[in-house]
C-alpha positions as CSV (number, residue, x, y, z in Angstrom):
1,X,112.3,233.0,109.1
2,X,114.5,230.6,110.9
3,X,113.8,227.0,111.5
4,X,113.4,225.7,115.5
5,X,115.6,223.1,115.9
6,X,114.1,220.4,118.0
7,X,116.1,219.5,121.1
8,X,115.9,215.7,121.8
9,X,114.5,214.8,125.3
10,X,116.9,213.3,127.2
11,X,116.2,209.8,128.7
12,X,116.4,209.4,132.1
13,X,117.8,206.0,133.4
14,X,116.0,205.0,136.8
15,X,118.7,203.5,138.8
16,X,118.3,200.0,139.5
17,X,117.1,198.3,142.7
18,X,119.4,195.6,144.6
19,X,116.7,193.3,143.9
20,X,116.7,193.8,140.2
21,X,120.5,193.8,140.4
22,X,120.7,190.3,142.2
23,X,117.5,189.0,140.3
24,X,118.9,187.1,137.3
25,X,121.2,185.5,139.7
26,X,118.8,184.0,141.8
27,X,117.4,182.0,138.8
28,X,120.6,180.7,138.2
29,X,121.6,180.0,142.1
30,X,119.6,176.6,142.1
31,X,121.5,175.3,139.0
32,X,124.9,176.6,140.4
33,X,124.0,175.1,143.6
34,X,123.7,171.5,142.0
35,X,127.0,172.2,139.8
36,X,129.2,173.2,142.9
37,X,127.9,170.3,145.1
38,X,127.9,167.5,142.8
39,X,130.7,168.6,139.8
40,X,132.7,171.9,140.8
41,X,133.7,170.4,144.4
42,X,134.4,167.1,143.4
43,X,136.6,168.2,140.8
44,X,138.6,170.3,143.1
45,X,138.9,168.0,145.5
46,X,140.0,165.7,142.9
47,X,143.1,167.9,141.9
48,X,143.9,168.5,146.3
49,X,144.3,164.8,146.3
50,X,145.9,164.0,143.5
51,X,148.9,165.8,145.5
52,X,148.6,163.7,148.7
53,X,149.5,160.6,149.6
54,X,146.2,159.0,150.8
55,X,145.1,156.0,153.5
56,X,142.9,152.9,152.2
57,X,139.7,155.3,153.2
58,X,141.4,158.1,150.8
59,X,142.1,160.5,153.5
60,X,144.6,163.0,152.8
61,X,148.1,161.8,154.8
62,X,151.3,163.6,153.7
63,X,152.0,166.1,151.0
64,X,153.9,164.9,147.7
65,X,153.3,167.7,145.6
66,X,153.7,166.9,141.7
67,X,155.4,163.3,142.3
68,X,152.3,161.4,142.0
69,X,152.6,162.6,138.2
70,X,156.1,162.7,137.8
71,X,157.2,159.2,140.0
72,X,153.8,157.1,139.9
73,X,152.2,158.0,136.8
74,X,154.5,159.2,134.1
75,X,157.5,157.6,135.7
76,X,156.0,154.1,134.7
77,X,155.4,152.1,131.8
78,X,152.0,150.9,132.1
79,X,150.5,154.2,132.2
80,X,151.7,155.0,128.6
81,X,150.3,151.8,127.7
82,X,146.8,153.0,128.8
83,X,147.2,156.0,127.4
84,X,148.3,154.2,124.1
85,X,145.2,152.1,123.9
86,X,143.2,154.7,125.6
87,X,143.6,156.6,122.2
88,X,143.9,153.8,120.1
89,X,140.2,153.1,121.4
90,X,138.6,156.5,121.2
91,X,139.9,157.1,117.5
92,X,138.2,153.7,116.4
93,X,135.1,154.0,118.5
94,X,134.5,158.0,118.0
95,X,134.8,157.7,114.2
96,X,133.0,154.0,114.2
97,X,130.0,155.5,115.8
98,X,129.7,158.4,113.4
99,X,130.0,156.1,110.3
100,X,127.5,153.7,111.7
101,X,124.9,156.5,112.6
102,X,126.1,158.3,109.1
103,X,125.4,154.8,107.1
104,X,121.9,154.2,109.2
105,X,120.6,157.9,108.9
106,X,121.1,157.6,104.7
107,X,119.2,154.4,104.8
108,X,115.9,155.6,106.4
109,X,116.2,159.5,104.8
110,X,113.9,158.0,102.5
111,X,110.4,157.2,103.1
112,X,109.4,153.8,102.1
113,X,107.3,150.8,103.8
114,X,109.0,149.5,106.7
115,X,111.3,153.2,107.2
116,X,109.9,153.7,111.1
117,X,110.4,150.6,112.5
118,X,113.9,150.5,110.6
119,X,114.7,154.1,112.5
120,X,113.6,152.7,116.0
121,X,116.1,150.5,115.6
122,X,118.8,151.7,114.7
123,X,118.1,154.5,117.5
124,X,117.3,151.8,120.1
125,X,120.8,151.8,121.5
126,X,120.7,155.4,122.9
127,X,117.5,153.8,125.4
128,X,119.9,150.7,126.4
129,X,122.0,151.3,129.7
130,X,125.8,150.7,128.9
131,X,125.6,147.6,132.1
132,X,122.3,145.8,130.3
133,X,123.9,145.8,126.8
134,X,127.7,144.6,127.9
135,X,125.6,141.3,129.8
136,X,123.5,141.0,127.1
137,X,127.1,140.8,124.4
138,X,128.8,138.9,127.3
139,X,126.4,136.1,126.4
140,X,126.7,136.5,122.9
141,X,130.3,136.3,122.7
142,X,130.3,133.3,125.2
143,X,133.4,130.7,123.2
144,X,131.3,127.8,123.4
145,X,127.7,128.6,124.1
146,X,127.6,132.1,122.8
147,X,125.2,133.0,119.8
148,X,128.1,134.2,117.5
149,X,130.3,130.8,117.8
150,X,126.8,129.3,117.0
151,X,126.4,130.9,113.9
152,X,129.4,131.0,112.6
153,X,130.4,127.1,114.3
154,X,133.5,128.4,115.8
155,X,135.0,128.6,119.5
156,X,136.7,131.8,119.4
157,X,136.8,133.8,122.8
158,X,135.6,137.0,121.8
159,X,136.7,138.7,125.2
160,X,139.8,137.4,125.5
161,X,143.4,137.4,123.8
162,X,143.6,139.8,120.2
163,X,139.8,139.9,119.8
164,X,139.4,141.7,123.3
165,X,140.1,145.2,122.2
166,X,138.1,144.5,118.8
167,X,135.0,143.1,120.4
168,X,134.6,146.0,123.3
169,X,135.4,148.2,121.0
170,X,132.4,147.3,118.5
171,X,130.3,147.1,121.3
172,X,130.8,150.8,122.3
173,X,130.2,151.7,118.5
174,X,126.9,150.2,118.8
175,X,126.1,151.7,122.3
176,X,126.8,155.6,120.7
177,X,125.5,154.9,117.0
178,X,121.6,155.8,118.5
179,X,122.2,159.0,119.5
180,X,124.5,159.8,116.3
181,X,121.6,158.4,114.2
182,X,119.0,160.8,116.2
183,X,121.1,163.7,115.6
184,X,122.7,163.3,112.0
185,X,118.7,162.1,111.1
186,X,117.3,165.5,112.4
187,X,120.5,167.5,110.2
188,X,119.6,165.2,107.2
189,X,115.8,166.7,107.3
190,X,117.3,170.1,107.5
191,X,119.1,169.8,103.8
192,X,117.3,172.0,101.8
193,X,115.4,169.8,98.6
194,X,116.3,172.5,95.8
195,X,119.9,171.7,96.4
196,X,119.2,168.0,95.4
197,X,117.1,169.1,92.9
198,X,119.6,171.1,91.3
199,X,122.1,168.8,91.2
200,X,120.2,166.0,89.5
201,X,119.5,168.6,87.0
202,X,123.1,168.8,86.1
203,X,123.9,165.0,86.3
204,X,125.2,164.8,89.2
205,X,124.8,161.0,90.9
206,X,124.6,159.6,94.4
207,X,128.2,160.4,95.7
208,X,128.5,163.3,94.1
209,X,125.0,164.7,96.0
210,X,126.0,163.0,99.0
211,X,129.8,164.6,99.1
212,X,129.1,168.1,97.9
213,X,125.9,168.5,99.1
214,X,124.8,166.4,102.3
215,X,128.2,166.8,104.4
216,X,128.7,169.9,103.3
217,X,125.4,170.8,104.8
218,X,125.4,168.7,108.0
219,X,129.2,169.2,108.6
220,X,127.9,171.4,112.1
221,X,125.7,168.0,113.0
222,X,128.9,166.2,112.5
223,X,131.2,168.3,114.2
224,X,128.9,167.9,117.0
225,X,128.7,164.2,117.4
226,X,132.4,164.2,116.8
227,X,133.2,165.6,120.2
228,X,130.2,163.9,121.8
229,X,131.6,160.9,120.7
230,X,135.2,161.0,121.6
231,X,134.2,162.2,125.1
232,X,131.8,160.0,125.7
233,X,134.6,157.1,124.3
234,X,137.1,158.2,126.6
235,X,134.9,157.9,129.5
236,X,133.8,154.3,128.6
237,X,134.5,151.6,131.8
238,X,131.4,149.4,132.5
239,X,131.6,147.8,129.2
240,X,135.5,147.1,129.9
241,X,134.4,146.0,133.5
242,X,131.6,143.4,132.2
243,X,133.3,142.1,129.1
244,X,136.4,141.2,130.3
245,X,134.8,140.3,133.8
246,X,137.4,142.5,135.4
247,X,140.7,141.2,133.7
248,X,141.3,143.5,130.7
249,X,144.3,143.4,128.6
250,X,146.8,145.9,127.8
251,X,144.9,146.8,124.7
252,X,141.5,147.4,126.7
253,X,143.0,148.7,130.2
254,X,141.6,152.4,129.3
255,X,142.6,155.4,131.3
256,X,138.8,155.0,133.3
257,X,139.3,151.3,134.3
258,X,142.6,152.0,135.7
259,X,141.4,154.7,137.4
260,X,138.2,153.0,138.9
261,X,141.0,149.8,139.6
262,X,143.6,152.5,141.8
263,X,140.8,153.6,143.9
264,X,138.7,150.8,144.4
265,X,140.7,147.8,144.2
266,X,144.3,148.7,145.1
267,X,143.1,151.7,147.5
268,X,145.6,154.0,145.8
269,X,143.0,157.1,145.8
270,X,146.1,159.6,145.3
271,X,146.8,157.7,142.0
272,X,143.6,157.9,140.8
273,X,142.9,161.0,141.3
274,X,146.3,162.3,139.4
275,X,144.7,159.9,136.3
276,X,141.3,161.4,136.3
277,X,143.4,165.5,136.4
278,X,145.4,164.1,133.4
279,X,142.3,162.6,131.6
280,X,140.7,166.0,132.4
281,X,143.5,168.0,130.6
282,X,143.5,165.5,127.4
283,X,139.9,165.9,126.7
284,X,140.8,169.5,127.4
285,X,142.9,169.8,124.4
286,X,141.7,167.5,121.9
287,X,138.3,169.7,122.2
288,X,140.3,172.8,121.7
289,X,141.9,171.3,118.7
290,X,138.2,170.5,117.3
291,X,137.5,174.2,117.8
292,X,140.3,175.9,116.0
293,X,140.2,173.5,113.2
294,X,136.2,174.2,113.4
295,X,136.2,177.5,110.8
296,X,137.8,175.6,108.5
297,X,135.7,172.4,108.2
298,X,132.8,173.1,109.4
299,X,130.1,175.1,107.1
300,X,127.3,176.9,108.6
């Protein structure tokens, strides 16, 4: 006797509503509203005036095309220079930050008496407006009244001449070492023990744990903080502002100062804006750098 063979049911797909087609996007159409008002019109209107020739209020007055690149940004000398220290600055500060958080996030991995108060400090900076901390270093690097001279009974200007670059720049290492300690911290808990358990079974010692294992392991965390950092070091300005009370150097006139010093001091809106569509495209490709070199350093 033959066998029935049992026909599947076929499934019957209801056809969607308009409402349940437009649904999802009216969740996100509060969220895209904010975007296009405050980030995805100001950018565009960025890029319309960076090929105008603008008044002192920034309105739009005759069309130059690609010449405010070509004649009054490329075409001079003291944009390269920014650039120059521009990314002189983000390669100490992005990799300075990292190390600091890196070196602060080993010391309190342990628990031991005193660990908790040590972590809220060294993640106090990410709490601290950028503004608030430059006074507060202003002071501190004062030449003659300033706590440092007084410790170290000298009169060196910190904020002016060689030690300019050096002194803003260690300042901005401190203001982004919190928020690399808070992250790398939270990677550093999610090291699996039997790994360092293992290896101290074999012999291995401190640096060999800590470059096989721990970086190994974090290396997503530090990939991370990585671009975090050199973004957030190419946008820094009110620590240049404050510390150098407006007169900056050629090592520590960054890309943002000038940009902020074009529009708002030498009402040259058309200039700034070109700067802030080439500081756009940099960022662009150093983080698309980070991500096809990404598979090959970072573990996950």
């Amino acid at each position: 006797m033959a066998r029935a063979t049992r026909v599947p049911t076929p499934v019957l797909r209801t056809r969607k509503t308009f409402y349940q087609i437009i649904e999802p996007y009216l969740f996100l159409l509060p969220a895209l509203a904010v975007f296009a008002v405050f980030l995805y019109y100001p950018f565009g209107r960025t890029i319309y005036l960076s090929t105008w020739v603008t008044d002192a209020l920034g309105r739009p007055k005759k069309y130059v095309g690609f010449d405010n690149y070509s004649i009054r940004l490329f075409g001079k000398p003291d944009f390269w220079a920014s650039l120059g220290s521009t990314l002189q600055f983000v390669g100490v500060v992005a990799l300075g930050g990292l190390i600091v958080g890196m070196i602060t996030s080993l010391l309190t991995y342990n628990r031991y008496k005193g660990s908790d108060f040590c972590a809220a400090v060294y993640a106090m900076p990410v709490a601290i407006a950028s503004a608030a901390a430059s006074m507060a270093f202003r002071m501190i690097f004062h030449p003659t009244g300033g706590l440092l001279n007084n410790l170290m009974g000298t009169q060196i200007n910190w904020l002016g001449g060689t030690y300019q670059f050096w002194s803003v720049a260690m300042v901005t290492i401190w203001l982004q070492s919190g928020i690399n300690f808070i992250f790398i911290s939270a990677g550093l808990k999610g090291v699996p023990t039997e790994l360092y358990e293992s290896c101290s079974i074999d012999g291995a010692n401190y640096w060999q744990r800590l470059f096989h294992i721990t970086l190994p392991a974090i290396s997503p965390t530090l990939f991370f903080q990585i671009i975090i950092n050199i973004i957030n070091a190419f946008q820094s300005f009110s620590q240049v502002k404050l510390l150098t009370n407006e007169s900056p150097n050629s090592s520590t006139n960054l890309i943002v100062y000038a940009i902020w010093h074009d529009a708002f001091r030498a009402q040259r809106f058309e200039t700034a804006a070109a700067r802030s569509v080439v500081l756009f495209v940099i960022i662009l490709i150093i983080t698309l750098i980070q991500f096809s070199f990404e598979k090959r350093s970072v573990n996950y």
